[in-house]
Backbone bond lengths (Angstrom), bond angles and torsions (degrees), N, CA, C in turn:
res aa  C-N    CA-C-N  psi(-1)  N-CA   C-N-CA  omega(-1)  CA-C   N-CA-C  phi
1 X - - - 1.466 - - 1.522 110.37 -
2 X 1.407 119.72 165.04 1.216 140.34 -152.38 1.293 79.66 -83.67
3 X 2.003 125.81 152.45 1.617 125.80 135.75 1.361 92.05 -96.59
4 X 1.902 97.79 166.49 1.501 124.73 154.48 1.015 104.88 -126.73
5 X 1.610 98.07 140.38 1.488 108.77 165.33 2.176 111.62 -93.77
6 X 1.122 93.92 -177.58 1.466 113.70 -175.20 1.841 94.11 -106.35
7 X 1.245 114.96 112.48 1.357 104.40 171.41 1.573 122.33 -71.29
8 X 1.367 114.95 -24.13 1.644 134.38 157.03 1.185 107.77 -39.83
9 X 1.354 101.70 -69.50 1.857 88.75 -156.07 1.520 96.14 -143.48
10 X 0.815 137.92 33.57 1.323 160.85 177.77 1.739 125.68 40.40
11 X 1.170 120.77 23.00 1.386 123.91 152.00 1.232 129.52 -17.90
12 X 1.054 110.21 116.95 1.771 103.69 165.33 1.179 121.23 -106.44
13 X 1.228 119.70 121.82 1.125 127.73 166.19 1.733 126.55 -76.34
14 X 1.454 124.59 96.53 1.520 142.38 -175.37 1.598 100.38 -70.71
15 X 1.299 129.07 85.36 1.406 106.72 143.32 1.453 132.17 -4.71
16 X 1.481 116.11 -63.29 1.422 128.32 -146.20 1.892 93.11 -89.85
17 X 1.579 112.19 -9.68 1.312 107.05 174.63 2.153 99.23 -112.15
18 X 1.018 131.16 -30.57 1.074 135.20 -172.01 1.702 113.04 78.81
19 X 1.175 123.95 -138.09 1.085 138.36 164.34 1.763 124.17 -143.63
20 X 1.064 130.68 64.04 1.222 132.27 -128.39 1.846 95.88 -111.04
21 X 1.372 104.39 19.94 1.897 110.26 164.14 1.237 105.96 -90.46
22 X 1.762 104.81 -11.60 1.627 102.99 -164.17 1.586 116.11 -133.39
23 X 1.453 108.74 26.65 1.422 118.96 -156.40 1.490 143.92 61.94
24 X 1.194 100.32 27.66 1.464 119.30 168.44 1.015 118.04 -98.83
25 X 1.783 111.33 133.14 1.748 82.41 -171.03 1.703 110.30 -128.41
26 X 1.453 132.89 142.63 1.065 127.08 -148.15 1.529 115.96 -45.70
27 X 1.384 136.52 133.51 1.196 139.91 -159.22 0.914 126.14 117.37
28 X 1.734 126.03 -26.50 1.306 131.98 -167.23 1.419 126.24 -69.40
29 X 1.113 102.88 113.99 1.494 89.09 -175.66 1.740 114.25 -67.50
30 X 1.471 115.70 156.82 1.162 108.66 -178.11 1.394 118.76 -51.62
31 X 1.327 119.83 -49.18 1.248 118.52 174.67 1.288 162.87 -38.43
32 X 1.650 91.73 -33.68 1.638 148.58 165.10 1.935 100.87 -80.29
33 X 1.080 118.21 -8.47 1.331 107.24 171.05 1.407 120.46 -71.04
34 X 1.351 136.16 150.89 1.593 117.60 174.25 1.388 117.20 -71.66
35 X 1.486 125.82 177.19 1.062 125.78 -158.31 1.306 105.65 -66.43
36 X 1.626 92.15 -68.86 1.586 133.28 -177.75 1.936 94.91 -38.48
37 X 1.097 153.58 -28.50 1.008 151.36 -179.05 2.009 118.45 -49.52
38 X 1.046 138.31 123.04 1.073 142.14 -169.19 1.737 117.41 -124.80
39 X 1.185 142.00 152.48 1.071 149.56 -104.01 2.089 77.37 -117.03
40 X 1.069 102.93 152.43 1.715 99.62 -174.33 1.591 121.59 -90.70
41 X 1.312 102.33 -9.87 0.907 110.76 -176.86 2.030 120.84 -107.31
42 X 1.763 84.78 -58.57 1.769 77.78 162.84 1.224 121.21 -108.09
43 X 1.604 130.35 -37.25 1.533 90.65 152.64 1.642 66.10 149.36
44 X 0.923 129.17 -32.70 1.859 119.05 -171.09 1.625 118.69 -60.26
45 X 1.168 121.77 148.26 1.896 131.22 169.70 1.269 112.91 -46.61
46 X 1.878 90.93 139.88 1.846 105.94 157.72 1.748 105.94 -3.42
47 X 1.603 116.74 -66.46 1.476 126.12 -158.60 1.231 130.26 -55.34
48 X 1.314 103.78 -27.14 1.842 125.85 153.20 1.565 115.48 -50.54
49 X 1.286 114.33 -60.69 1.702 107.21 162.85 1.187 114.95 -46.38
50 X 1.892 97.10 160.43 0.978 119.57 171.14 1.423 115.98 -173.77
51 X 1.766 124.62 144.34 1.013 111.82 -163.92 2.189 155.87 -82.00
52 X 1.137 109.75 110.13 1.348 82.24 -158.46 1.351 93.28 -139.06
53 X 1.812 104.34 177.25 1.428 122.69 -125.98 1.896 84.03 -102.57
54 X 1.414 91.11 152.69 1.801 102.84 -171.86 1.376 96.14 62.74
């Protein structure tokens, strides 16, 4: 599966780990995340990601 990073502050978001402090649960594809969902660390939208390799 695809990662995203956080163009802010650079988070990646792992599919294959999810985010599961915040109800994501490992598997999710990014896409399949809800909207309303925000980055865990700084706090900005889905729209801030974007996709990249490793």
């Amino acid at each position: 599966m695809q990662k995203y990073i956080c163009l802010v502050c650079g988070y990646i978001y792992d599919p294959e780990v999810g985010d599961p402090d915040n109800n994501v649960a490992p598997g999710t594809a990014f896409e399949d995340i809800p909207e309303e969902w925000t980055c865990p660390l700084c706090g900005v939208g889905k729209d801030q990601f974007e996709e990249t390799e490793g």
